[in-house]
MITI-90770 format. One record per atom (N, C-alpha, C, CB): x, y, z; residue in three letters. Coordinates in steps of 0.05 Angstrom, whole numbers, plus 5000, padded with zeros to 4 digits. Glycine has a CB too. Layout:
# MITI-90770
XYZALA/...
END
This chain:
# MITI-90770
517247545410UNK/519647695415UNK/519447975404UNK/522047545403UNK/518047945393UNK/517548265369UNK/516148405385UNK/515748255335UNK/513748325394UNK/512448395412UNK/513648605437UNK/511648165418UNK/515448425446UNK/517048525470UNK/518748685465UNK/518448355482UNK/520048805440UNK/521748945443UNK/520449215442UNK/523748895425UNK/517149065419UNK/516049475420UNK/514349535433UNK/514749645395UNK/514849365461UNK/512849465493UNK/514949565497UNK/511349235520UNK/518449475501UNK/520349555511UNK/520349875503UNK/522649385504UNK/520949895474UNK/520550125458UNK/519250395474UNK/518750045433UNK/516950285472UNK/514350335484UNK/514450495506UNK/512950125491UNK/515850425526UNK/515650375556UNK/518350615561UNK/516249985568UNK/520750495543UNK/522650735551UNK/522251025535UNK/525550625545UNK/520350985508UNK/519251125503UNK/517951365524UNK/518150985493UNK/516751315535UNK/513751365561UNK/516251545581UNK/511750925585UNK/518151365587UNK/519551475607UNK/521151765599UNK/521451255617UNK/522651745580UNK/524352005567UNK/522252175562UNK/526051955537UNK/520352065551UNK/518152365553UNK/517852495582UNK/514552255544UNK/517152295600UNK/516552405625UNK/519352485635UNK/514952215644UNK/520852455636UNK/523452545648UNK/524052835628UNK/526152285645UNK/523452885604UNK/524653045590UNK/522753325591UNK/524952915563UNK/519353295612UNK/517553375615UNK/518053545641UNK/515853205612UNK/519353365657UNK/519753395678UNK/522953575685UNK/519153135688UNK/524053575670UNK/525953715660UNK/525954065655UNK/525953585637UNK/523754075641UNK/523054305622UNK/521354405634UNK/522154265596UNK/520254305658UNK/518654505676UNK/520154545704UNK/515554385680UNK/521754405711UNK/523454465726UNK/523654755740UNK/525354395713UNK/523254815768UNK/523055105764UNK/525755185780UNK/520055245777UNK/527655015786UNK/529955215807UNK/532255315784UNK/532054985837UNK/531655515768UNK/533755635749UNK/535255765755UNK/533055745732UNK/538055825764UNK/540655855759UNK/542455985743UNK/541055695755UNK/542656235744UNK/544556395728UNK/546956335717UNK/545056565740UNK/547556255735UNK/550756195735UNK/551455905734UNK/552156305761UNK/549355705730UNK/549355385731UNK/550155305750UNK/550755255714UNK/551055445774UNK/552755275804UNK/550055005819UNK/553555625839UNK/546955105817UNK/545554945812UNK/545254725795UNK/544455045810UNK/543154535799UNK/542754335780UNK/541754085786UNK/544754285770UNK/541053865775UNK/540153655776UNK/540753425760UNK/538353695777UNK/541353175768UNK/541852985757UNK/538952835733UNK/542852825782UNK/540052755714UNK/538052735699UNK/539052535679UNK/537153015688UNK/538752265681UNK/539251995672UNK/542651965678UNK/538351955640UNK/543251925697UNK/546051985704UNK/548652085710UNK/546451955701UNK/547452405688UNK/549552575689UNK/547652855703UNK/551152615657UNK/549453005713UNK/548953285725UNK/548753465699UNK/551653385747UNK/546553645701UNK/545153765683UNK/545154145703UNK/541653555677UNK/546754235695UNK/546654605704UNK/543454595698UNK/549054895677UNK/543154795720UNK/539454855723UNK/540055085703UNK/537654985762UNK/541655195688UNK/540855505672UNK/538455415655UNK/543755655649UNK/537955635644UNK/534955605624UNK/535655505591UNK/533255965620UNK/538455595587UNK/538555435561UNK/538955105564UNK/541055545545UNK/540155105584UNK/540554825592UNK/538554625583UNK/540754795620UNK/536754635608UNK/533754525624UNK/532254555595UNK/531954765657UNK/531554795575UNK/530754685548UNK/531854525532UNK/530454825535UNK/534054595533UNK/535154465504UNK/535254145514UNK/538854615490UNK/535854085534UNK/536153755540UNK/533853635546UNK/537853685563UNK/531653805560UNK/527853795568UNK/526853695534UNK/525754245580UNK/527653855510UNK/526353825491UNK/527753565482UNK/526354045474UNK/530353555481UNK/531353325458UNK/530053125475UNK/535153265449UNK/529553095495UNK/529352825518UNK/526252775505UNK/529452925562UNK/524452935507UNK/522152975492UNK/522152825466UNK/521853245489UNK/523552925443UNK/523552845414UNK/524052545422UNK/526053005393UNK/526152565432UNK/527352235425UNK/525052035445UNK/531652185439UNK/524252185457UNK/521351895474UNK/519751865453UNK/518551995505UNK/518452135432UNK/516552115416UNK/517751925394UNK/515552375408UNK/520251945383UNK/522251745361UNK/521251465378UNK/526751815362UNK/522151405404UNK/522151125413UNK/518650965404UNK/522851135453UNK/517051245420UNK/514751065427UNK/513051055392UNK/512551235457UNK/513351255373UNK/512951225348UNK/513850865336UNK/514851495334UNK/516750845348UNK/517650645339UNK/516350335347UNK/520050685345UNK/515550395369UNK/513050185383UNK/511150105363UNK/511150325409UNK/510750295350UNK/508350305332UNK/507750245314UNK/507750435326UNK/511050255304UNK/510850185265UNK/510649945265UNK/513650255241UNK/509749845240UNK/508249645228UNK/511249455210UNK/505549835206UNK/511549215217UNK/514049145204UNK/513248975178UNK/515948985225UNK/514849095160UNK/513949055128UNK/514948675124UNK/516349335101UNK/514848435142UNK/515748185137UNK/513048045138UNK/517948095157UNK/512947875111UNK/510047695111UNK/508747485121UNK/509547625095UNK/511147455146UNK/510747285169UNK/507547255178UNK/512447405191UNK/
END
């Protein structure tokens, strides 16, 4: 079961990176935000502060998930 949760981890890990990648290179940018793209459910303004600031956190938090895949659990099972 342990197993499975830190492939799960893992896996949604993998994805927020790639979505948060795919994000941040995004090239239809938008002055005025009337542009944009949906991006895990909600509508995301194409402006440039936008597309970084949500490209990066989407980024961090895949690297948090898939790190978490990883760690080593301190039980002497």
């Amino acid at each position: 079961m342990k197993m499975l949760v830190k492939i799960l981890c893992m896996l949604c890990g993998l994805y927020l990176i790639y979505e948060g990648v795919s994000t941040y290179i995004f090239s239809g940018r938008s002055p005025d935000g009337s542009m944009g793209e949906y991006i895990l459910g909600f509508f995301l303004p194409a402006t440039e502060t936008a597309l970084l600031l949500y490209g990066g956190a989407a980024v961090l938090l895949g690297i948090i998930l898939m790190l978490l895949g990883f760690r080593r659990s301190n039980s002497s099972r």
